[in-house]
N, C-alpha and C positions, 0 to 999 in steps of 0.2 A: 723523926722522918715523916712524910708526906705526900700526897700523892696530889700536892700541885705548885706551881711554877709559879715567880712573883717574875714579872717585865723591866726589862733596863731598856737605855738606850747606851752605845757602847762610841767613843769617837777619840779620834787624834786633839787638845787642845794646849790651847797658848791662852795665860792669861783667863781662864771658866770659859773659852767659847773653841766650838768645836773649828776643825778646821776642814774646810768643806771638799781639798784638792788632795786628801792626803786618805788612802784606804784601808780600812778595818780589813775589810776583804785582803788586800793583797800584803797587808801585814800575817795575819795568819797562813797563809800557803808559805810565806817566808820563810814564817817559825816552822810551820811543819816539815820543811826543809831541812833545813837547821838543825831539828834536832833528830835528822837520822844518824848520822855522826856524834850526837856530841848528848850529856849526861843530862836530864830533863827535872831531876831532884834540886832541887834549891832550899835555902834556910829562908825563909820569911818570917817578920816577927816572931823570932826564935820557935819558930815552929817548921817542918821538916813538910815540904809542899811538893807535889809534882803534878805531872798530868798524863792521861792514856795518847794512844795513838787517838787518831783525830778521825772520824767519823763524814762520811759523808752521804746525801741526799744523789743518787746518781738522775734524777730528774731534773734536780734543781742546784746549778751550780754557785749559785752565790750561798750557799746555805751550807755552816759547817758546823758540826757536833762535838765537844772539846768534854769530857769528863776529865774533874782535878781531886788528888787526894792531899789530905793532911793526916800525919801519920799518928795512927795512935799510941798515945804515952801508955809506960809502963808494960807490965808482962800481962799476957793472954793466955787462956789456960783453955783446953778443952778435954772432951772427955774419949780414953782412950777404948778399947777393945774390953778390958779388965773392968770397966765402969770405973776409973781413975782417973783424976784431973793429971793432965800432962801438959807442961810448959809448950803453946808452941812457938817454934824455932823461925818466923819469918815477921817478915815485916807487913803489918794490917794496917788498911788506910781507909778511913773514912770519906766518904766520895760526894760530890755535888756534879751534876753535870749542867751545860748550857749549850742550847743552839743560838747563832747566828745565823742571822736572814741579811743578808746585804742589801735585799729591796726594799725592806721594811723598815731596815734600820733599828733591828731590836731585837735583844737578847731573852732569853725564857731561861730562866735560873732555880733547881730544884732546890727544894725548901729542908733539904736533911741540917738539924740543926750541928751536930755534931761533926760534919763536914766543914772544908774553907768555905768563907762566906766571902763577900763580895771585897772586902778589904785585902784579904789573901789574894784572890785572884787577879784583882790589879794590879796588886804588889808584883804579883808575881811576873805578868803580862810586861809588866814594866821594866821587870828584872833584865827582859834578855834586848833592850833598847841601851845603846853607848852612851855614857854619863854625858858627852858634849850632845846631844840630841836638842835639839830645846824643844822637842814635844813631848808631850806624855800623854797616857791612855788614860781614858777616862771612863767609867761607867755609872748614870747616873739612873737613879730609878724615875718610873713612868707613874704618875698618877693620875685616877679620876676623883671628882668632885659627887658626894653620893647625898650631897644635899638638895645637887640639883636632881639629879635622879625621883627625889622625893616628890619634889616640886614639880615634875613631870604627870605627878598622877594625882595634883589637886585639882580642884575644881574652881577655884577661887582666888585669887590672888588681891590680896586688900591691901598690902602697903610691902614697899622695898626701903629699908633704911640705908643707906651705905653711911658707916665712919671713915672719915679718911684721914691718915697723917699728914699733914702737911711740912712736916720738919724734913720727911722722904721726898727724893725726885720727884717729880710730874711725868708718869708715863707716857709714854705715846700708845697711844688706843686707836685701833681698828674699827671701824663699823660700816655698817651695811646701810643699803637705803632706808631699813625700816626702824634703824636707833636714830637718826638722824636727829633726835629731840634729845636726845643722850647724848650726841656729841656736842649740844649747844649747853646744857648743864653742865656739865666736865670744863668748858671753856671757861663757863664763870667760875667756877671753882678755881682755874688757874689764875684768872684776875683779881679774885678775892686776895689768894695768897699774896699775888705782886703787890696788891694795893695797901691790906689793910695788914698785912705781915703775919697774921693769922696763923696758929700751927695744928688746929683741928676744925674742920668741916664736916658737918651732920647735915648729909642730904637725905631727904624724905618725899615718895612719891606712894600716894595715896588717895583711897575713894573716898575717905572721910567720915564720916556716918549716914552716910545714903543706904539703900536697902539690902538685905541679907543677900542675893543674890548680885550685888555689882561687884565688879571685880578689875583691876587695868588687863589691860590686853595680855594674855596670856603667851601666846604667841612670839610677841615683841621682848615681855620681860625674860622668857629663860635665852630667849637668842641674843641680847644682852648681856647677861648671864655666864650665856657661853663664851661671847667675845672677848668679855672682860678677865685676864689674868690675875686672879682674886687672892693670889698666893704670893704678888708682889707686898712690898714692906707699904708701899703708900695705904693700899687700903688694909685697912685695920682690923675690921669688920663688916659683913654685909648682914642684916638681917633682913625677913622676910616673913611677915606674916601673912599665911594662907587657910583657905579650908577647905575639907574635900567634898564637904556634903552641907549644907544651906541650916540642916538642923545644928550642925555641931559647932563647936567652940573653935576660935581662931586656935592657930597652932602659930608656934616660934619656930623658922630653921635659921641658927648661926652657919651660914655658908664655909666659913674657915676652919669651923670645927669638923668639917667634915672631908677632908681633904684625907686621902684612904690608896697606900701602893696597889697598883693592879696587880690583881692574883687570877690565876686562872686555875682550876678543879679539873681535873681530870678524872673521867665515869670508870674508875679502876680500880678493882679490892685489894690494892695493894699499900707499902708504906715506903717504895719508893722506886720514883718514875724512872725506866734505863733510859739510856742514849737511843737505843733501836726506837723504842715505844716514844719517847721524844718526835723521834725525826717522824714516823709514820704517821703520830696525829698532828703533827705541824698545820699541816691546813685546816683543819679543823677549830686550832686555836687563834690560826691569825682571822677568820671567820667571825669566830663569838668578840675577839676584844678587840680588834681594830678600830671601830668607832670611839672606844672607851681612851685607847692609849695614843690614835691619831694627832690631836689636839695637842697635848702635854710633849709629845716629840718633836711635832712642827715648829713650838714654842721653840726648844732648845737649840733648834738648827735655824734658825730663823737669825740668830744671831753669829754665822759662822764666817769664817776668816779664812783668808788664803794663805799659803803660806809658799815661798821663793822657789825654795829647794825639797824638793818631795825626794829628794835620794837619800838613803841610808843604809848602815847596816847594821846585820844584831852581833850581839856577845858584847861584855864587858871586860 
């Protein structure tokens, strides 16, 4: 167990893309529904899963607090009156909890290992959707890039290499007025491919051997950097040599090695985070990592679908 939360993003899709007319939010008020009536224990991957009543933010209505258990195997013993081990008589679950932010579009999921983990939980979420559905829940994790982070606090920057696949699609890249030189490189790179049939290009942009102190513009290369989705199959590799200080030796960062799920820490001497303490530091978390997990969520919805009929209902 832990006292900090890794980020998903959570969505209805068809085909890996989410669907943008169909609601997380008002799937859960459903479920919560649902299951004042009806049994909330289910078998997932042969493991015995349920979940608590459902938690809410009374400030903030798009935002709901869901703790799940996965039931612990074999017998539990504690210790009695007598100082004797005594079987106990009930059933002990090991717990993870996650809040949903419906504005933010992203989940905070506690990190007890011994708890269901994310595969259980969507199993599970999915359980109580009707086999003719043709969507399913999806939750995918958020990551930052902490290569660039690095590169944020050189001083130098002396050469950007990119390998690229060319056996992979040609994305389509965004850029701003200030790559504009980078979207005319990327272009030849796609004409290279048409022309010369080519299945790997090694682009290199560098100062050369001019003096300890030059550097390309700093500025331009991480917002490049940032633009560019480095986690696609096309690009292979980015490397990037920099230095932080005029005396010291160039340094190496492989950009895709360093591709890292957002974790947030919470300042609490404890080994695991409740639902309560969840909800109450909520703002505080979406504060410190928003910038970090912004980028990697817009990505995923960026490519979202609509879908005809948004009706349905649960139980199977």
């Amino acid at each position: 167990m832990s006292n900090s939360v890794k980020l998903y993003t959570i969505a209805f899709e068809k085909d890996e893309k989410p669907i943008k007319n169909l609601s997380i939010l008002d799937f859960f008020k459903k479920l919560e529904k649902y299951l004042e009536t009806r049994n909330r224990t289910k078998t997932i991957f042969d493991k015995v899963i349920t979940c608590s009543k459902f938690y809410k933010d009374d400030n903030y209505k798009e935002r709901i607090i869901i703790s799940f258990g996965k039931l612990k195997e074999g017998i539990s013993f504690k210790f009695n009156d007598n100082g004797n081990f005594e079987e106990i008589d009930m059933d002990i679950f090991n717990v993870n909890s996650f809040e949903y932010d419906d504005f933010e579009k992203i989940i905070a999921i506690t990190t007890n290992g011994a708890g269901p983990g994310i595969k259980y939980i969507e199993a599970y979420l999915n359980s109580f959707l009707q086999s003719n559905f043709e969507y399913n829940i999806k939750i995918r994790a958020l990551f930052e890039n902490k290569g660039i982070e690095i590169l944020k606090k050189a001083n130098f920057i002396r050469r950007v290499e990119f390998v690229l696949d060319l056996t992979h699609k040609f994305p389509s890249i965004n850029y701003s007025n200030k790559t504009n030189v980078f979207r005319a490189l990327f272009e030849l790179v796609k004409s290279t491919k048409e022309d010369l049939e080519t299945k790997t290009f090694i682009l290199a942009l560098g100062v050369g051997n001019s003096k300890r102190e030059s550097s390309l513009a700093l500025d331009n290369v991480l917002e490049m950097l940032e633009e560019i989705d480095i986690n696609q199959n096309f690009i292979k590799e980015i490397y990037v040599i920099y230095k932080n200080d005029m005396k010291e030796k160039t340094d190496l960062s492989k950009l895709k090695e360093y591709k890292m799920m957002i974790e947030h820490y919470f300042k609490i001497n404890t080994n695991l985070i409740s639902p309560e303490y969840l909800r109450d530091n909520w703002d505080n978390l979406i504060l410190e990592k928003k910038l970090k997990y912004y980028k990697s969520k817009n990505q995923y919805f960026e490519k979202s679908l609509e879908c005809n009929n948004q009706y349905y209902d649960l139980g199977k």
